[in-house]
C-alpha positions in Angstrom: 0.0 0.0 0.0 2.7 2.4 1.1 4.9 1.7 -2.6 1.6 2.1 -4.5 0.7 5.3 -2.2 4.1 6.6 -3.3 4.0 6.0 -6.8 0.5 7.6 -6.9 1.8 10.8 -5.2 4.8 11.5 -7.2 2.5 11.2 -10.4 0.0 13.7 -9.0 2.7 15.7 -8.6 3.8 15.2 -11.4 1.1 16.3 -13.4 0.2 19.1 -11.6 3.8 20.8 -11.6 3.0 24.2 -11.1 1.1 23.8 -8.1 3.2 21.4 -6.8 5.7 24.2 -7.4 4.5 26.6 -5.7 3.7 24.6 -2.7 7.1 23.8 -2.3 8.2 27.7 -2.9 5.9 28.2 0.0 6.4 26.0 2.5 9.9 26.3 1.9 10.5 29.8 2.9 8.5 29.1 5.7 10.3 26.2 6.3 13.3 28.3 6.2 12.5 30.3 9.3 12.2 27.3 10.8 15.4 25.9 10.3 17.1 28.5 10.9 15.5 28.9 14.6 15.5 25.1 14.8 19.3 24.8 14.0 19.6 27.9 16.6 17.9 25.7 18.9 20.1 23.3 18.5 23.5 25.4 18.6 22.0 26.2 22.3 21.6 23.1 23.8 24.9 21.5 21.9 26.8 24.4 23.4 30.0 23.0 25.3 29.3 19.8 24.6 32.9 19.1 23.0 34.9 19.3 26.4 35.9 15.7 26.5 34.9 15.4 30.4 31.6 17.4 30.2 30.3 15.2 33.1 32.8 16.2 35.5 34.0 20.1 34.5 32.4 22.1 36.8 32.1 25.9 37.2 32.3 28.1 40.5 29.5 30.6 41.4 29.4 32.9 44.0 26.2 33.9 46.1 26.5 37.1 47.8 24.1 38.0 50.5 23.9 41.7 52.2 20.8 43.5 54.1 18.9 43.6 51.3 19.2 40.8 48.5 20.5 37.6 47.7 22.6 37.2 44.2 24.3 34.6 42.5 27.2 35.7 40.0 28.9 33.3 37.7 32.2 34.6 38.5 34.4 33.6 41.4 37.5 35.3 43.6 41.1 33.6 42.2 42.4 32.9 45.3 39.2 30.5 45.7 41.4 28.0 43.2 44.4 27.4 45.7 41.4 26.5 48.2 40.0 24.2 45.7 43.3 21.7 45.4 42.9 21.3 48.7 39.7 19.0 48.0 40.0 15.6 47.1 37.5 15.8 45.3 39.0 18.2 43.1 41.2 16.4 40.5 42.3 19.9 39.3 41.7 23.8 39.0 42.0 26.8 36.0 41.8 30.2 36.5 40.3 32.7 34.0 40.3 36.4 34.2 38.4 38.4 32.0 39.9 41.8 30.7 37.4 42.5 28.2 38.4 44.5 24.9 41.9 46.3 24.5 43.1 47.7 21.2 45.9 45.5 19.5 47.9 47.6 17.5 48.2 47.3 13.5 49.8 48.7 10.5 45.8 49.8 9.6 45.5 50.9 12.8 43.8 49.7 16.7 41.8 46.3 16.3 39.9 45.8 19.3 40.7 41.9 20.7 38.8 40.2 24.0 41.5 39.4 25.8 41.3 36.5 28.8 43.9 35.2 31.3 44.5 31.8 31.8 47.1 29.2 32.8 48.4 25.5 31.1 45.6 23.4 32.9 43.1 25.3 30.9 43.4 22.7 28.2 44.0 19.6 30.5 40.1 20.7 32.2 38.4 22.0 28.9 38.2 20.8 25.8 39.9 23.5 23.5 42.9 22.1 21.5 46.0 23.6 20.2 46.6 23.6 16.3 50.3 24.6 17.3 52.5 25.4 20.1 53.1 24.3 23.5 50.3 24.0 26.6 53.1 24.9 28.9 54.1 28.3 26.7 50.8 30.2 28.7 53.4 29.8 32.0 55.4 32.6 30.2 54.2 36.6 31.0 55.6 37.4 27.7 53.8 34.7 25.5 50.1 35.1 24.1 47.8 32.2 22.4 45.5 33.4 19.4 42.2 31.4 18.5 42.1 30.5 15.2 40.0 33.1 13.8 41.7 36.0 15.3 45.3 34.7 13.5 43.6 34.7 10.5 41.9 38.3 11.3 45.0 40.2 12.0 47.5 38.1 10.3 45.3 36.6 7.3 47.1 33.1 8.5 47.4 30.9 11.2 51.0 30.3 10.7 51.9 32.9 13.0 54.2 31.5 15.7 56.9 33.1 16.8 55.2 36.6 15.6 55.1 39.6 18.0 51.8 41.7 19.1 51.6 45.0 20.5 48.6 46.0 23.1 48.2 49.0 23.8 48.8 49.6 27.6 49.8 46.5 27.8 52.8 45.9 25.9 54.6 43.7 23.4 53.7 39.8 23.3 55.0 36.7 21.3 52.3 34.1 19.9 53.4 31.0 21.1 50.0 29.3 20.1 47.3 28.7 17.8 44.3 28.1 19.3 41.8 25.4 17.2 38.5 27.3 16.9 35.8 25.4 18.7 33.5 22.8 17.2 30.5 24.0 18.5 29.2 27.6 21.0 30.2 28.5 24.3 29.8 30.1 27.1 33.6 31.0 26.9 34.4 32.6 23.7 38.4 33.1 23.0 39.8 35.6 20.6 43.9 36.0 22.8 44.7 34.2 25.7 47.6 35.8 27.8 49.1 33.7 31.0 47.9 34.6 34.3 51.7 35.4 35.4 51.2 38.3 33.1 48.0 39.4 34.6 50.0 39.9 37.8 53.0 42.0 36.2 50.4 43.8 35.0 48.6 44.6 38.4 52.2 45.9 39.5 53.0 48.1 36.3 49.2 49.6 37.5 47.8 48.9 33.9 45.3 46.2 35.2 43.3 46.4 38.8 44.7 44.1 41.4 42.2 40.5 41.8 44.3 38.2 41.5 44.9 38.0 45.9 41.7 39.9 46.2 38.2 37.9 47.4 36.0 41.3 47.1 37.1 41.6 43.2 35.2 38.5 42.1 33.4 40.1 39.2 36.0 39.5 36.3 37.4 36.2 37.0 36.2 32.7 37.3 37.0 29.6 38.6 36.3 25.9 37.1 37.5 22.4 38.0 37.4 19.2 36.9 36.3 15.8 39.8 37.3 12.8 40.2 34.1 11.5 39.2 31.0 13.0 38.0 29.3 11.6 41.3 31.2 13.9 43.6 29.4 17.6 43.1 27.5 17.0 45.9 30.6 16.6 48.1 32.3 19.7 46.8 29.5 21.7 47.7 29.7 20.1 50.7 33.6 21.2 51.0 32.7 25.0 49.3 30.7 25.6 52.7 34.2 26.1 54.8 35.3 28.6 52.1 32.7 31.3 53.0 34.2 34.7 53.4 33.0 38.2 55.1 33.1 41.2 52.9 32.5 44.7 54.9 29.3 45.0 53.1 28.0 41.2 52.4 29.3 37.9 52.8 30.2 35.0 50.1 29.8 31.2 49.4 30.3 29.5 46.9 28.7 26.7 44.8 29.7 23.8 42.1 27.8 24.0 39.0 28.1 22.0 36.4 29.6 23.3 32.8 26.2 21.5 31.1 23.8 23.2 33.2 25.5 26.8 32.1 23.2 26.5 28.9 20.2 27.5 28.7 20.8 30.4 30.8 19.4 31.1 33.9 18.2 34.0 34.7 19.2 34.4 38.2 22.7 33.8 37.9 24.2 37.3 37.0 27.5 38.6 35.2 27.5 35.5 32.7 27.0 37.3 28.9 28.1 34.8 26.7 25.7 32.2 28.6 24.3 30.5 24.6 20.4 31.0 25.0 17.9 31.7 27.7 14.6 29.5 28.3 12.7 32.4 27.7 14.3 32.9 24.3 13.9 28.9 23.4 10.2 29.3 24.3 9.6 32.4 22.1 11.5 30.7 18.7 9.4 27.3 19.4 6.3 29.3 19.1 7.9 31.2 16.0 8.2 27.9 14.5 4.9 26.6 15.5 3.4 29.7 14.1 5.3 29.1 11.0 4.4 25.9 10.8 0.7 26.6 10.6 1.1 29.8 8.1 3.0 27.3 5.6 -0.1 25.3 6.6 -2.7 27.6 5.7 -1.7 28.2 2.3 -1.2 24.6 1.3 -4.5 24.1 2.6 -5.5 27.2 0.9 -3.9 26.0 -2.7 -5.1 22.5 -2.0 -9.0 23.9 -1.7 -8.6 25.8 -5.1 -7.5 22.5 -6.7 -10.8 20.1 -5.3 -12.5 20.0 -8.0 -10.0 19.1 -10.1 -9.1 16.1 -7.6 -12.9 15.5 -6.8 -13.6 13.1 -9.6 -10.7 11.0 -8.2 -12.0 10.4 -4.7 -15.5 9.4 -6.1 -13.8 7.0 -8.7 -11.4 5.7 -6.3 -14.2 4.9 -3.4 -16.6 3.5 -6.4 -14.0 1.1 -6.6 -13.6 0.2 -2.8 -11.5 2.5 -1.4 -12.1 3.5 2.0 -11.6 6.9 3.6 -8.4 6.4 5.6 -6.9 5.4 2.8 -7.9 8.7 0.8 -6.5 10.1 3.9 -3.1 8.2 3.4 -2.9 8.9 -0.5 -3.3 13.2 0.5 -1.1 13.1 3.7 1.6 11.1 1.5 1.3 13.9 -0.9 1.9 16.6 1.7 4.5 15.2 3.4 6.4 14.7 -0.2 5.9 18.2 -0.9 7.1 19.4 2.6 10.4 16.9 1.9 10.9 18.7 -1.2 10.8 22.1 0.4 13.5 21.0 3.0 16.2 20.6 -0.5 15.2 24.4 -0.9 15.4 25.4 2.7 19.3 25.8 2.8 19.2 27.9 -0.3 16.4 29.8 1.5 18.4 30.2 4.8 21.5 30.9 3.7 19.1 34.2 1.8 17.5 34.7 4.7 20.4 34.6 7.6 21.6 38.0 5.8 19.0 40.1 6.9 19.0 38.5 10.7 21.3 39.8 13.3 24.3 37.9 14.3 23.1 35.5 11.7 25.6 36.2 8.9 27.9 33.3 9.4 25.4 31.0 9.8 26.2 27.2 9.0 25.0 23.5 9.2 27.4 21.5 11.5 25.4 18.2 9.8 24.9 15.5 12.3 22.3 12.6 12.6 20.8 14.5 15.7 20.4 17.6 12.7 18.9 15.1 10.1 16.9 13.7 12.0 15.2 16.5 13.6 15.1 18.5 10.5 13.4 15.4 8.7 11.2 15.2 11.4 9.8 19.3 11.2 9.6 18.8 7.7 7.2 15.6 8.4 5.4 17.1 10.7 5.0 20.5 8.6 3.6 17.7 5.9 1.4 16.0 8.2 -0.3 19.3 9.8 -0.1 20.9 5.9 -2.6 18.2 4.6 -4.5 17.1 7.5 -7.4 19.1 6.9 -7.5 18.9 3.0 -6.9 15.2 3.4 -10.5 15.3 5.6 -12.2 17.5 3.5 -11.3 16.3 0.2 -11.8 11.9 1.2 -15.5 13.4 2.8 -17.1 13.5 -0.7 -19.7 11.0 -2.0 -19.4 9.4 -5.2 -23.1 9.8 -6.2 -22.2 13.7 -5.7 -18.9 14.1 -7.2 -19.7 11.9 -10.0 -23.0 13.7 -10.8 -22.3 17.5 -10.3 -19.3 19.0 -8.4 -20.3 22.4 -9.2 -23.0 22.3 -6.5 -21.2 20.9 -3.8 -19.5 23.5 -1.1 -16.3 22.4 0.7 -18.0 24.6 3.6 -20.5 27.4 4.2 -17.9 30.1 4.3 -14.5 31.0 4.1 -15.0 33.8 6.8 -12.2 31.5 9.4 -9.7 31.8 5.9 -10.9 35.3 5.1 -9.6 36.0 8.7 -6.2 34.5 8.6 -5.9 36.6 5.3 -6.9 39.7 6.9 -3.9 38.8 10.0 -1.7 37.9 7.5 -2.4 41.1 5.4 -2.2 43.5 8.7 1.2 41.9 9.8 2.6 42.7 6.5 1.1 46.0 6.1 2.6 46.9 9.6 6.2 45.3 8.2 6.1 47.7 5.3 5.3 50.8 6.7 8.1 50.4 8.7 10.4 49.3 6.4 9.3 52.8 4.1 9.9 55.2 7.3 13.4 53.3 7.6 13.8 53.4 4.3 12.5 57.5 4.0 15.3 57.9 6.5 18.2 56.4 5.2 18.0 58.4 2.0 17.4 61.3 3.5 20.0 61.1 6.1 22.4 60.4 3.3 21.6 62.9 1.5 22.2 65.3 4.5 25.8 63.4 4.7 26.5 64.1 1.0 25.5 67.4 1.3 27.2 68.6 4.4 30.5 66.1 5.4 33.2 66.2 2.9 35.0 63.4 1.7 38.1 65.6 2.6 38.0 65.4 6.3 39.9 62.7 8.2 39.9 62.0 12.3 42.3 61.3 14.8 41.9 59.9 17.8 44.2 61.5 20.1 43.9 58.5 22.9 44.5 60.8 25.6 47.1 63.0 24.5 47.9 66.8 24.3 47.1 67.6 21.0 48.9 71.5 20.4 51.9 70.5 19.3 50.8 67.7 17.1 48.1 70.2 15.8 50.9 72.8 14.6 53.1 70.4 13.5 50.2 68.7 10.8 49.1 72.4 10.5 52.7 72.5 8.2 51.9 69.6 5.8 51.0 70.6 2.6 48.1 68.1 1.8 46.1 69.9 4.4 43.9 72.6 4.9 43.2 73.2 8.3 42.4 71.3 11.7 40.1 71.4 14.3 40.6 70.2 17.6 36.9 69.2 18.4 34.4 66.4 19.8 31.6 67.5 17.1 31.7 68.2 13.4 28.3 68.3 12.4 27.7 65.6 14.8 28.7 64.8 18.2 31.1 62.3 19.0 32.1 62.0 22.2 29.9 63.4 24.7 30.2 64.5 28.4 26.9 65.0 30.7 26.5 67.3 33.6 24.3 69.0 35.5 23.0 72.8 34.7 21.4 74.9 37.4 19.2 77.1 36.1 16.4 79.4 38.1 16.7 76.6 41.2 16.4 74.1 38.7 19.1 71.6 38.3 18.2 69.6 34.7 21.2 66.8 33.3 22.6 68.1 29.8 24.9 66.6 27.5 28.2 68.8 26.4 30.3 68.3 23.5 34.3 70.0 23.6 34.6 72.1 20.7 37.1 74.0 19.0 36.6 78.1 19.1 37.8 77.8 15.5 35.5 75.7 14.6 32.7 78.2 13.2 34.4 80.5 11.8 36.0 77.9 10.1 33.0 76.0 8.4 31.4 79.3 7.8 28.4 77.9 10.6 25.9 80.5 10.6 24.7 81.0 14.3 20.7 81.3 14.9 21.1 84.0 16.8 24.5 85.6 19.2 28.0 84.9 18.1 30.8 82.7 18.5 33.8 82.1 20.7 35.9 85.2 21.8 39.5 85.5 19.4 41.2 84.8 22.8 39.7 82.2 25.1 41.1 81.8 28.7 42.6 78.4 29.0 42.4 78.3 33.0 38.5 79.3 33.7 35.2 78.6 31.7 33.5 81.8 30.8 31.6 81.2 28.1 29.4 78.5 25.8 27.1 78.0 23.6 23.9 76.3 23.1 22.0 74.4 20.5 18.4 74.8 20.0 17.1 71.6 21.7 19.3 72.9 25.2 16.7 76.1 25.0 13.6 74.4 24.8 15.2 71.8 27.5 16.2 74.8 29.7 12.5 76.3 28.8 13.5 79.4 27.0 13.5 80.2 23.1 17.0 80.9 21.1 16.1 84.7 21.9 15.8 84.7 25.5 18.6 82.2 26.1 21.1 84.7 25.1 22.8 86.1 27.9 21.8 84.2 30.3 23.9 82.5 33.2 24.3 79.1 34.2 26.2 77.3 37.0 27.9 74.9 35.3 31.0 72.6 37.2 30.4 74.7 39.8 31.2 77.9 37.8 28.7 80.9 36.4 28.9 81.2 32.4 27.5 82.8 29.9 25.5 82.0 27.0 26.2 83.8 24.2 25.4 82.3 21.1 22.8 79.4 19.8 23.6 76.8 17.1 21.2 74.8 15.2 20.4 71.5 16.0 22.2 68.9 14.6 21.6 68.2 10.7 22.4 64.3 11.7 20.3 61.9 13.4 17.9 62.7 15.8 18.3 66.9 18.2 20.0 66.4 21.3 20.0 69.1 23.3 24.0 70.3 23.8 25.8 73.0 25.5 29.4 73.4 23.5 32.1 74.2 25.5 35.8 74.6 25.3 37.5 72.4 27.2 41.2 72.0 26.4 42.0 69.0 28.3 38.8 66.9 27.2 39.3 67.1 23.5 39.8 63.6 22.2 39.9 64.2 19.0 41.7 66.0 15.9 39.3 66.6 12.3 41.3 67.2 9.5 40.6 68.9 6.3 42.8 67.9 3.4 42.8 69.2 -0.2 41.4 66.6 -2.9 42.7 63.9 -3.8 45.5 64.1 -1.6 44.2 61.6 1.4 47.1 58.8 0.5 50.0 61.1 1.1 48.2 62.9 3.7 47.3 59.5 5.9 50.9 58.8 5.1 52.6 62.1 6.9 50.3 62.5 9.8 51.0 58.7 10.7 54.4 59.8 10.3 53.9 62.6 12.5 51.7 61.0 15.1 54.3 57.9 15.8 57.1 60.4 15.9 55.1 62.3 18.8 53.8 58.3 20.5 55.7 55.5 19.5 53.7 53.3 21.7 50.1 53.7 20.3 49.1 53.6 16.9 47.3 56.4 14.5 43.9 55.6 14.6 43.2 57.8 11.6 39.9 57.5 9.4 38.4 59.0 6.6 35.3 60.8 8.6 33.1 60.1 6.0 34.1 56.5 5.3 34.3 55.7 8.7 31.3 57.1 10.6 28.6 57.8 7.6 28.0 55.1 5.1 25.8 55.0 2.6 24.6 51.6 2.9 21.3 50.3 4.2 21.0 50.3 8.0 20.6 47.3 10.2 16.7 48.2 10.5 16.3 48.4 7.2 17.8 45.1 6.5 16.1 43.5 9.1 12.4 45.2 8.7 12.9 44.6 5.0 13.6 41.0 5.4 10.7 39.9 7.5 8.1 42.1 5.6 9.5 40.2 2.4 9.1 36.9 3.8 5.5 37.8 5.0 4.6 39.4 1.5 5.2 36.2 0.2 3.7 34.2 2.8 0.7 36.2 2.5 0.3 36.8 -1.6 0.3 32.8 -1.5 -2.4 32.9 1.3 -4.6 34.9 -1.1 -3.9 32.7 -3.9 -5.6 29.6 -3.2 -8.2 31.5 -1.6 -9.0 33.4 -4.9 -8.4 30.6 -7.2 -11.6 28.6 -4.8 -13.8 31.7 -5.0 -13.8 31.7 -8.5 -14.5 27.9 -8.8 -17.4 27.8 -6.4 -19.3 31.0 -8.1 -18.8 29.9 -11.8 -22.5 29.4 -12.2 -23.2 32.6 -10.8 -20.7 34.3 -13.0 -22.1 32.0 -16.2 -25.8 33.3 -15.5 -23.9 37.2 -14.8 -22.7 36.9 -18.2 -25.8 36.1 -20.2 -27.6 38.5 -18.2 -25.2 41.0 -20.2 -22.7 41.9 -17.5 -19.0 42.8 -18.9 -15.8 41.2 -18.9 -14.7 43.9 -16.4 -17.9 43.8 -14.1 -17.2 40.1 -13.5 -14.1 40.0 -12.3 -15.0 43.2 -10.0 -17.6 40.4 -8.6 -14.6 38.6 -7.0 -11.8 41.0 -7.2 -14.0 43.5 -5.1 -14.6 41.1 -1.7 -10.7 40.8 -1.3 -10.4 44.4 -2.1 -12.6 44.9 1.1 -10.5 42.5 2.7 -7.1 44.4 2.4 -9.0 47.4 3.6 -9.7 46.1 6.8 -6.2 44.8 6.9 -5.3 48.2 6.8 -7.3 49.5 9.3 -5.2 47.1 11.6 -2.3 47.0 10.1 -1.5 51.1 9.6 -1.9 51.5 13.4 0.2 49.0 14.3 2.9 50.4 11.7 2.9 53.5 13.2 2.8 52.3 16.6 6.0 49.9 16.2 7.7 53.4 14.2 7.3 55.4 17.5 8.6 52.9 19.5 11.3 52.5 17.0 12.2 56.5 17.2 11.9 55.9 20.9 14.6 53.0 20.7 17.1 54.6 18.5 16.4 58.0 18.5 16.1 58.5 14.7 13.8 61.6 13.3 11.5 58.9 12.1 8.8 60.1 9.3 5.5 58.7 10.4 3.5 61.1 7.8 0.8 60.3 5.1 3.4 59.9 2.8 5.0 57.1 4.3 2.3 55.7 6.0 0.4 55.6 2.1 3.2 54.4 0.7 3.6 51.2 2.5 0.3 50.4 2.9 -0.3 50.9 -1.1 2.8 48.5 -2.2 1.0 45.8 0.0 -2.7 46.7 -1.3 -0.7 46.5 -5.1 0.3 43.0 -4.7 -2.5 41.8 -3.1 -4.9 43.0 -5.9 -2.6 41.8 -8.2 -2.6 38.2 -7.0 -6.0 37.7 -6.7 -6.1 39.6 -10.1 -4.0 36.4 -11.5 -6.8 34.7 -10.6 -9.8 36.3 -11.1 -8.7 37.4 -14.2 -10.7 34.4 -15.5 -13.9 34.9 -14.3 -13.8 37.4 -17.4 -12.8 34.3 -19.6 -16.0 32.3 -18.5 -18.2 30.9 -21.7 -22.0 30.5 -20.2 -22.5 27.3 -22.6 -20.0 25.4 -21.0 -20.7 26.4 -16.9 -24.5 26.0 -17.6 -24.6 22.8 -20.1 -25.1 20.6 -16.9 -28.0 22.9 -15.7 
């Protein structure tokens, strides 16, 4: 039964290639979704899972109690791991400190690198390897182990031993390993690995703070071990109790947890941000599947109804014959699950499309295992199974005498009001997508065009890292490639920020400053609202005057008239205002008070003449590592650097999911059309002789979906410009929520609607009376 079921299927499949085509277009993009959430899921609860003794690798947490709360941090003191080997439990111990991102220097300038402590047990207790170089190397303060991705980053090879580094503050180091990049996540990414002999040079040198004796500094290290035997957590938590320790604010224990309980995440274990997943976020992607799963669902069902007829003939032959309903309901569920198998060959494709326009899913890839196969056959059975359950009960109901006799009289069911509905959800969710993806859309080309108008593609910055910047000012003041400088922390834009408080009329409001260069007007040729810039001669040791953008007067509640004038204690000192700017022409106002502040400029903005930015980069590099050997020229075309012209994460990501529920959708509405104008061809037929047009009888259909998208967009438009405000509010863009927009989006989405059911109704034009009505 099964082979002949089979054989049957691919046939009807076969005949019927375009809609078998489209079902598998459909269900494979949803499919898609799936798998890429599914494999997700899977990354999650695979991660660490390639340390050889998972079972008995444990990590260290600390609980800290005080008067008011008790927390649990996934960190640990280091001097808790010379108390560990103590336990004979505790076969052995690694320490791990965490110093988070320094700047490694290049040729191209800094490259920001995670950097982690460690010692040679680290790979005796985990399950990292070496692709070259020595375990016992990481004993050395001067050596440093790169990952294998981080070799090929800087160096664009991993055959980099022997090679020397340079981190800024923290001096010169020889790579004396090559870390294997890790089969599957963790909760302990590597990028360098320095030894935790060098941590404590460092404490003494000052560059680093001191935690390496300390029990209160517990918040960047860790602590893991690995038993005996797997059996024996219970006894080290046991042994943990006699390591308690009194802080003066709150007091410590400690507990053994172990490494495959790390992931999922749980939420009341603090300080752990590389934990892989949360059971929160598994439960939201398995209801984005499930929901998935019944969309694809609902438009095979949907294409499946628009094709009864067509198949109707077949039940009643087949049951005149002695077939019996369940196996009608085999032959249609072996038909569905085919078609969903067939969608899986298209998923990678589809995901490999679709990971683009997801965050943090641009590298995405199948590690294939029979755990992966086996799960992703499964989903694509089960998408099969749900997919042509209801046709498959609809479609075996009919009755030979009926289907045999006059199919044009028989209704699958009363109404389509429960498919109308989903069309109408599906329709609202895509109309909201769109409108956001036009506001996003509206801003990045306007934006842009405010970039090309006003930066110039002349202008480089420096980051001065700290330093004086006069003399290295006059001394790039002399090459002939540039025009001027400008020692400032804005330049059309704010870039580094300060905030403080302004008292103002017994009102103390928070207010964000920028340093700026008294030059810096003049220069540009800025035209002031309203007062006038910087004095010729500013006094370097008080803070007399400053100015104020627009936003800062409306924040302080005056206009740009009244402002002027005014005083304001500022860092404890009276000054004046006494001239307004306009509000940023970038991004969203902030209100800002600029200041000259000598000591707090951080960074240099360089005009150059055309076409002279090689030699230029060239001599101030020159310049700069003549002045500070020791740290490199962070030196960037402005434009290039901090403007680009390319679509924004938003976009990308809003235009990706309204895509992939445009299509969703459009194939929602296709079946659904293609039914409605099988079921009212006798009605059409008697239209026609009645003397009603070509064009008033595909308005008969066309016009009830037309009403349908309407409604779609009195749900969907609100919630458009509901999620755009929130999206303003989040990233504090000058968002246009207008007609314009608004009409925009909701129109492209009303287009292809109308235009699929179009496809379809187009034939209820086409509809020859003799032929509907001969069986009447």
């Amino acid at each position: 039964m099964l082979k002949n079921n089979l054989k049957i299927a691919f046939r009807i499949l076969w005949k019927n290639k375009l809609f078998s085509l489209v079902n598998v277009l459909s269900l494979s993009l949803s499919m898609a979704v799936g798998v890429i959430l599914f494999t997700g899921l899977k990354a999650t609860f695979d991660a660490d899972h390639f340390h050889s003794e998972l079972n008995r690798t444990i990590r260290i947490i600390t609980q800290e109690t005080n008067q008011l709360e008790q927390t649990k941090w996934a960190t640990a003191p280091l001097p808790l791991a010379a108390q560990l080997e103590g336990i004979s439990s505790v076969e052995k111990t690694v320490k791990v400190r965490m110093a988070g991102k320094h700047n490694l220097q290049t040729d191209k300038g800094d490259v920001p690198i995670d950097i982690k402590f460690s010692e040679p047990s680290f790979f005796d207790v985990f399950g990292f390897n070496l692709l070259s170089g020595n375990a016992q190397s990481l004993t050395d303060p001067t050596t440093l182990f790169l990952t294998e991705k981080t070799a090929e980053k800087i160096f664009g090879t991993t055959d980099v031993l022997g090679q020397t580094v340079r981190f800024e503050n923290f001096g010169s180091y020889t790579v004396e390993g090559i870390i294997q990049n890790p089969p599957l996540e963790t909760h302990l990414p590597l990028e360098v690995m320095l030894s935790v002999n060098s941590a404590e040079m460092l404490e003494k040198k000052g560059a680093i703070k001191p935690v390496s004796q300390n029990w209160e500094d517990f918040k960047s290290s860790a602590v893991y071990a690995r038993l005996q035997s797997e059996d024996q957590i219970q006894d080290l938590n046991t042994a943990l109790q006699n390591f308690n320790r009194q802080l003066e604010h709150s007091n410590l224990k400690f507990l053994a947890q172990p490494i495959e309980d790390i992931t999922p995440g749980s939420g009341d274990i603090k300080n752990d941000p590389n934990v892989v997943g949360t059971w929160e976020g598994i439960n939201i992607q398995l209801f984005i599947i499930l929901s998935l799963t019944l969309l694809a669902a609902f438009n095979y069902v949907s294409l499946s109804l628009a094709r009864a007829f067509s198949r109707a003939q077949e039940v009643g032959v087949r049951k005149t014959i002695g077939a019996k309903r369940s196996q009608i309901v085999g032959q249609f569920l072996m038909e569905s699950t085919i078609i969903s198998l067939l969608a899986l060959f298209i998923t990678v494709p589809c995901v490999n499309l679709l990971a683009h326009y997801i965050p943090d899913m641009d590298d995405v890839t199948f590690s294939w295992d029979l755990t992966l196969v086996l799960g992703l056959l499964t989903y694509a059975v089960i998408t099969g199974l749900v997919a042509g359950a209801f046709p498959s009960w609809m479609l075996s109901a009919f009755q030979p005498i009926q289907v045999l006799r006059k199919m044009k009289t028989i209704k699958l069911f009363r109404g389509v009001a429960f498919y109308k509905g989903l069309i109408v959800v599906q329709f609202s969710v895509t109309i909201m997508f769109m409108i956001l993806v036009v506001i996003v859309a509206d801003y990045d080309l306007k934006n842009n065009q405010i970039i090309n108008s006003t930066i110039s593609s002349h202008v480089l910055t420096l980051d001065l890292k700290g330093e004086k910047y006069e003399n290295l000012q006059n001394e790039i003041n002399q090459l002939s490639q540039v025009e001027t400088t400008l020692a400032t922390n804005w330049y059309f834009e704010p870039t580094k920020m300060g905030k403080d408080s302004v008292l103002f009329n017994d009102k103390v409001l928070e207010i964000k400053y920028v340093s700026i260069d008294p030059k810096t007007i003049e220069t540009e040729g800025i035209r002031l609202k309203s007062g006038q810039n910087f004095p010729t001669i500013m006094p370097q040791s008080t803070e007399q005057y400053v100015l104020a953008n627009e936003s800062a007067s409306e924040l302080l509640g005056f206009n740009s008239e009244t402002l002027l004038g005014q005083n304001l204690l500022l860092d404890s000192t009276y000054v004046q205002v006494i001239g307004i700017m306009q509000d940023e022409v970038i991004g969203e106002p902030t209100p800002l008070i600029y200041r000259y502040l000598p000591d707090e400029i951080a960074t240099l903005t360089i005009k150059i003449r055309p076409n002279t930015e090689a030699e230029a980069t060239k001599a101030i590099q020159t310049i700069w590592n003549t002045n500070f050997p020791d740290k490199t020229a962070n030196l960037y075309n402005l434009k290039k650097y901090r403007y680009s012209d390319g679509i924004s994460g938003e976009m990308e990501v809003f235009g990706g999911a309204a895509l992939i529920v445009m299509i969703i959708a459009a194939l929602g509405i296709l079946g659904i059309a293609s039914y409605s104008v099988e079921i009212r061809t006798k009605e059409l037929g008697i239209r026609k002789i009645m003397g009603a047009s070509n064009l008033k009888l595909v308005w008969t259909i066309t016009g009830n979906f037309g009403v349908l998208i309407l409604i779609a967009g009195l749900i969907g438009v609100p919630a458009g410009l509901f999620g755009g405000d929130l999206l303003r509010e989040d990233s504090g863009s000058n968002l246009d929520l207008g007609f314009i927009n608004t009409s925009i989006g909701f129109g492209l989405v009303a287009l292809v609607a109308l235009l699929t059911v179009l496809s379809q109704t187009i034939r209820a034009g086409k509809i020859e009376p003799v032929k509907v009505l001969k069986a009447e």
